[in-house]
N, CA, C and O of each residue as an XYZ file, in Angstrom:
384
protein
N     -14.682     19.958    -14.351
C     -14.607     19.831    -12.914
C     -13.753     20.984    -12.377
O     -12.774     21.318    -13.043
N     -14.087     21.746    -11.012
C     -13.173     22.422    -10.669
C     -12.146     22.266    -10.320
O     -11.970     21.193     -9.743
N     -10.752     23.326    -10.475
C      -9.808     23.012     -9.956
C      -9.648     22.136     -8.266
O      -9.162     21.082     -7.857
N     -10.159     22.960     -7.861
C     -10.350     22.990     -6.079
C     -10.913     21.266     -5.931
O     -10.544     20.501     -5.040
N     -11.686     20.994     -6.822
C     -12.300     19.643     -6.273
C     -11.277     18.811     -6.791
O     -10.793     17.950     -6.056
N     -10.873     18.952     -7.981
C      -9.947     18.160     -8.409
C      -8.104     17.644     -7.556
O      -7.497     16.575     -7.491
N      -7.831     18.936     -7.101
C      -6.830     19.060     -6.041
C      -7.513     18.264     -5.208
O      -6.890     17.202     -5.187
N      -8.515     18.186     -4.461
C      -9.024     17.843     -3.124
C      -8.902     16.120     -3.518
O      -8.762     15.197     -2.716
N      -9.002     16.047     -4.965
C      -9.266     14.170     -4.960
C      -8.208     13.768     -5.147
O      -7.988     12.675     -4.624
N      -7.287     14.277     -5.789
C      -6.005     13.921     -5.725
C      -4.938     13.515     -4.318
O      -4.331     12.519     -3.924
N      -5.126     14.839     -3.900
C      -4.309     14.854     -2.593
C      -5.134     13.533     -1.777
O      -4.572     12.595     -1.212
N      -6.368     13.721     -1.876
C      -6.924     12.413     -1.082
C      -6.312     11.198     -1.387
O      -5.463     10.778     -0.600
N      -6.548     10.650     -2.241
C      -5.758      9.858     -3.300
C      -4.139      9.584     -2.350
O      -3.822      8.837     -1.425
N      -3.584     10.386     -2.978
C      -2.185     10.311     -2.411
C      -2.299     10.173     -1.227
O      -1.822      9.094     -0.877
N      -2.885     11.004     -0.061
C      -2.509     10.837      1.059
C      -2.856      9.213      1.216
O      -1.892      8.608      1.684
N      -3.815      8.510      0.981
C      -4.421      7.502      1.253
C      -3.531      6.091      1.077
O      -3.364      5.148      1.851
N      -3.112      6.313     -0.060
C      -1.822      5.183     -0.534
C      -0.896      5.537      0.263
O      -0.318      4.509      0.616
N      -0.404      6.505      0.775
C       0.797      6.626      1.691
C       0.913      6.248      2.598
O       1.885      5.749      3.165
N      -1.023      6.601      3.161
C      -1.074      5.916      4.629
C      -0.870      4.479      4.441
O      -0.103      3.966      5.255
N      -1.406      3.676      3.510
C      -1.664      2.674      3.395
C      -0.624      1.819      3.005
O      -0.835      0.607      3.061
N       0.192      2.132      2.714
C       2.118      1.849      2.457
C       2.692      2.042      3.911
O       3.504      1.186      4.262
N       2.491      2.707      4.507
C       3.250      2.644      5.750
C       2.485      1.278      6.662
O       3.084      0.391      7.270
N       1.344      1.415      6.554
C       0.201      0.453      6.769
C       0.807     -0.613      6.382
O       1.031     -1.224      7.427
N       1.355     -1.427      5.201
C       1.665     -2.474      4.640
C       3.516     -2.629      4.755
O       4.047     -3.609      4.233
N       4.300     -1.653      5.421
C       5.346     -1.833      5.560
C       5.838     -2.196      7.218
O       6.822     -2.780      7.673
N       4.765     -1.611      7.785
C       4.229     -2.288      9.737
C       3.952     -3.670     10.018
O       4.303     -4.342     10.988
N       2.916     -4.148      8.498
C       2.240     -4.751      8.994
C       3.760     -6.288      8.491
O       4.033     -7.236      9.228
N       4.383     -6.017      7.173
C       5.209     -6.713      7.030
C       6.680     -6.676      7.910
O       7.667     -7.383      7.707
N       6.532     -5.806      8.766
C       7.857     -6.001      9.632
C       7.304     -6.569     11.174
O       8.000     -6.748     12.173
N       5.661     -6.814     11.011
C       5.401     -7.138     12.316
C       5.325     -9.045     12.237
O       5.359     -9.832     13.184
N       5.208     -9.361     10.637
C       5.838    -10.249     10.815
C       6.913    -11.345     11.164
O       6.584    -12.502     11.422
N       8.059    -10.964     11.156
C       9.271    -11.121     11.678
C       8.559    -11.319     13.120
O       8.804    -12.424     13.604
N       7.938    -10.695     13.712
C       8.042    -11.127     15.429
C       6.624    -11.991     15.687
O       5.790    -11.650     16.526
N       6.536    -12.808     15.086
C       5.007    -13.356     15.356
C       5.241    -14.137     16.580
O       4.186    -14.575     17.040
N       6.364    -14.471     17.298
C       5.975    -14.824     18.379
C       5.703    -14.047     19.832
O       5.309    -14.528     20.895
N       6.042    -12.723     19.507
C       5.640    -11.990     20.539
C       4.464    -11.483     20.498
O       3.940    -11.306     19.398
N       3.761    -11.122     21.737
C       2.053    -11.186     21.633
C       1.961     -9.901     21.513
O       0.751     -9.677     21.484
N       2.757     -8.522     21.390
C       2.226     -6.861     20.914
C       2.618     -6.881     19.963
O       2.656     -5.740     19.503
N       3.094     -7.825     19.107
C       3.287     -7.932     17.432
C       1.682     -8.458     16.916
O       0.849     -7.905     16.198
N       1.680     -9.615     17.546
C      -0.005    -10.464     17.253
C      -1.392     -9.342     17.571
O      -2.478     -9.215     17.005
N      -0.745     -8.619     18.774
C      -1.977     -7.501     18.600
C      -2.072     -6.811     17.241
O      -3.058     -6.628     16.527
N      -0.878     -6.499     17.079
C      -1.018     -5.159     16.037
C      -1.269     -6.023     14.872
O      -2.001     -5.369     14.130
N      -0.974     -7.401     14.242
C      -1.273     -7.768     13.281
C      -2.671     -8.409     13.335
O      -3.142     -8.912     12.315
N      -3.395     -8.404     14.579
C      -4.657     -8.844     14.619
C      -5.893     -7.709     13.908
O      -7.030     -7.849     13.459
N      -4.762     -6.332     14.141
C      -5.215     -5.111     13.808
C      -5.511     -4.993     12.021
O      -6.518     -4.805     11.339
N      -4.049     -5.214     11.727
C      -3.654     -4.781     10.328
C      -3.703     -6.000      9.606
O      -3.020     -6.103      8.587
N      -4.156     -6.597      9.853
C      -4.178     -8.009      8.335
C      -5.510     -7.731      7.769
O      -5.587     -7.614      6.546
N      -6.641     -7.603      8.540
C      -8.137     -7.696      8.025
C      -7.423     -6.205      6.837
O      -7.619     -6.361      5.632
N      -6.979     -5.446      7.107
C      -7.247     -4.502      5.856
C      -5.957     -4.818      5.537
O      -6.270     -5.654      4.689
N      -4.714     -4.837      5.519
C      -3.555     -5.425      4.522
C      -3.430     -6.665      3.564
O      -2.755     -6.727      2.537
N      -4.294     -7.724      4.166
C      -4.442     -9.038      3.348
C      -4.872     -9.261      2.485
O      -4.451     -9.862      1.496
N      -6.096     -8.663      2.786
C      -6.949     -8.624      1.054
C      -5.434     -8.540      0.081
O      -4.753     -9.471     -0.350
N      -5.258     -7.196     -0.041
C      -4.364     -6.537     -1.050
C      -3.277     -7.456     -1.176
O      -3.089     -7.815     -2.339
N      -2.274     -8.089     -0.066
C      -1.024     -8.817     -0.477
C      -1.392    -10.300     -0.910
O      -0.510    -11.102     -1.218
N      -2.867    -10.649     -0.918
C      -3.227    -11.572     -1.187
C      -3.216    -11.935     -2.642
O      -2.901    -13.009     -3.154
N      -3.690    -10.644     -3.295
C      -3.621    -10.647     -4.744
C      -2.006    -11.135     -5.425
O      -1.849    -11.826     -6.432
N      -1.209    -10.705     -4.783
C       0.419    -11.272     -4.973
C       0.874    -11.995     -4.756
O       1.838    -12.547     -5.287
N      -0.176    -12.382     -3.175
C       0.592    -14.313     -2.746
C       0.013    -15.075     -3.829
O       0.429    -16.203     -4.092
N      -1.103    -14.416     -4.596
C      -1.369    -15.611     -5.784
C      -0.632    -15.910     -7.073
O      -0.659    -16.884     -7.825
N       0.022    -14.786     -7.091
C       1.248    -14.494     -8.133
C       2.508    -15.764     -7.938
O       2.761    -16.766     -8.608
N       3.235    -15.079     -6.480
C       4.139    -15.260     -6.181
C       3.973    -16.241     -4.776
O       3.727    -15.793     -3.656
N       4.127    -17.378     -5.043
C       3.870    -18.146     -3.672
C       5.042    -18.109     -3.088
O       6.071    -18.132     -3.763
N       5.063    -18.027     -1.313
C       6.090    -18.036     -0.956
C       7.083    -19.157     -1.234
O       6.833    -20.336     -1.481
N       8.178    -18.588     -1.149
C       9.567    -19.113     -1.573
C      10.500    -19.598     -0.193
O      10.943    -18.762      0.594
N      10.758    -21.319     -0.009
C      11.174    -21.093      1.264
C      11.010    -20.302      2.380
O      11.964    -19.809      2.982
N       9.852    -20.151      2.693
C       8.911    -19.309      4.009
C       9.112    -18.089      4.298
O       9.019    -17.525      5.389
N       9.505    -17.531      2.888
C       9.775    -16.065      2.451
C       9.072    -15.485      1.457
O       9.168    -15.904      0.303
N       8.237    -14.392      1.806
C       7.256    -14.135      1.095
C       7.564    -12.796      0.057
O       7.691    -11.616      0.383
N       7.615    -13.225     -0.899
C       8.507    -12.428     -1.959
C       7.195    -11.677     -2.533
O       7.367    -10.740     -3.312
N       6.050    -12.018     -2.210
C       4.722    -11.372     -2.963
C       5.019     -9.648     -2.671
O       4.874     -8.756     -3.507
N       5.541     -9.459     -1.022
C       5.124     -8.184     -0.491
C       5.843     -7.014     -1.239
O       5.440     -5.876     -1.478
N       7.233     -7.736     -1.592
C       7.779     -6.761     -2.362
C       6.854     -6.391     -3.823
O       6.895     -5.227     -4.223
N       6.275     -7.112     -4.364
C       5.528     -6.715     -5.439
C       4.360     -5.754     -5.108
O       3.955     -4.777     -5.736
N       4.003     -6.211     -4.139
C       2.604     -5.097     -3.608
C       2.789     -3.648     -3.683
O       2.130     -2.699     -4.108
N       4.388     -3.887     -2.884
C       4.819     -2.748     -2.588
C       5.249     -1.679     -4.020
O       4.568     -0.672     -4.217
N       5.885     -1.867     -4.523
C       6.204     -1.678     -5.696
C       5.197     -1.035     -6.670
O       5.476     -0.046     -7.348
N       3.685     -1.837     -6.697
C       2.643     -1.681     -7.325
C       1.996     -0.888     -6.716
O       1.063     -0.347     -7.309
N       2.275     -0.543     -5.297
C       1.556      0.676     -5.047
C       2.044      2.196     -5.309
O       1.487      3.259     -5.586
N       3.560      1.693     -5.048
C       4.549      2.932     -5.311
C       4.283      3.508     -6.859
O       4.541      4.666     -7.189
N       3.655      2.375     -7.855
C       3.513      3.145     -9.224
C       2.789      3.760     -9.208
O       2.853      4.952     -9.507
N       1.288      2.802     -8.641
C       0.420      3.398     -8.511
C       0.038      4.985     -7.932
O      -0.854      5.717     -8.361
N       0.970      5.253     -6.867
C       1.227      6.640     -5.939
C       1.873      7.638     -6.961
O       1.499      8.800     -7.119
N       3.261      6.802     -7.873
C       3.273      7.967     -8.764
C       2.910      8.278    -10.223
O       3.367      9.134    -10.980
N       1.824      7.208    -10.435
C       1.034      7.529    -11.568
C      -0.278      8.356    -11.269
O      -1.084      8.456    -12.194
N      -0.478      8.778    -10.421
C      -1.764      9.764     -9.738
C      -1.121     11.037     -9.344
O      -1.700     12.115     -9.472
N       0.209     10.901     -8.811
C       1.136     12.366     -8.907
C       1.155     12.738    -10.409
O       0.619     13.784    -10.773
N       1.651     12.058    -11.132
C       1.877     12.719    -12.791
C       0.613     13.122    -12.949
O       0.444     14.199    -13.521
N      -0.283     12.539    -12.593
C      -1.771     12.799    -14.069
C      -2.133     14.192    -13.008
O      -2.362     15.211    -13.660
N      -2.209     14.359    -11.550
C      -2.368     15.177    -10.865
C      -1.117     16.418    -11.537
O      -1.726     17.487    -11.582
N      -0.473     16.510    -11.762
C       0.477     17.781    -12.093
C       0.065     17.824    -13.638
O      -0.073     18.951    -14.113
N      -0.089     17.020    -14.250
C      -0.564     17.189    -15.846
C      -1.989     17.834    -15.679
O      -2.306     18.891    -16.224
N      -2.500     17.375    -15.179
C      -4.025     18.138    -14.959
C      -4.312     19.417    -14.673
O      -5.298     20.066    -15.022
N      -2.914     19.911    -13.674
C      -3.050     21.038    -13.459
C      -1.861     22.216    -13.882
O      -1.700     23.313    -13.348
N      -0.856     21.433    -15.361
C      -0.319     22.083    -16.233
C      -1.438     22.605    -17.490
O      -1.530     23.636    -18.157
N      -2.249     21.264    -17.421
C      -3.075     21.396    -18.994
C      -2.415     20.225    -20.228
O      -2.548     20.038    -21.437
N      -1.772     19.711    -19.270
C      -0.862     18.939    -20.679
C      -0.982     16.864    -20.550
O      -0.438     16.160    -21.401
């Protein structure tokens, strides 16, 4: 594969989880205000695509006294995930 394409999937890659971490760190601080209604907008926004994913963890980790301890795992699992695609991306393009 070429270099050039290979850079191009990577960086995609990365950029995408980043967005999508900031995405999942909005969407968990817009919890805290669920009773205000420009919080309920924005989470009317961001759950259809954040839930899926923290869903996989609320099955893990059920909330704990109405504290949802799953998100920190999500989070976490994406952060590896973000820098296990940085390593193989710089190994790929050491050769090693």
């Amino acid at each position: 594969m070429d270099s050039s394409i290979t850079q191009l999937i990577f960086q995609t890659l990365s950029a995408f989880l980043n967005i999508y971490l900031v995405l999942l760190f909005i969407r968990i601080l817009l919890s805290w205000f669920q009773s205000a209604e420009w919080a309920m907008n924005a989470m009317s926004f961001l759950s259809p695509i954040t839930d899926p994913y923290l869903n996989i963890f609320r099955s893990i980790i059920p909330p704990l006294g109405g504290i949802d301890f799953s998100a920190i795992l999500a989070i976490l699992a994406l952060q590896f995930l973000s820098s296990a695609i940085d390593s193989l991306y710089v190994s790929s393009m050491t050769g090693f």
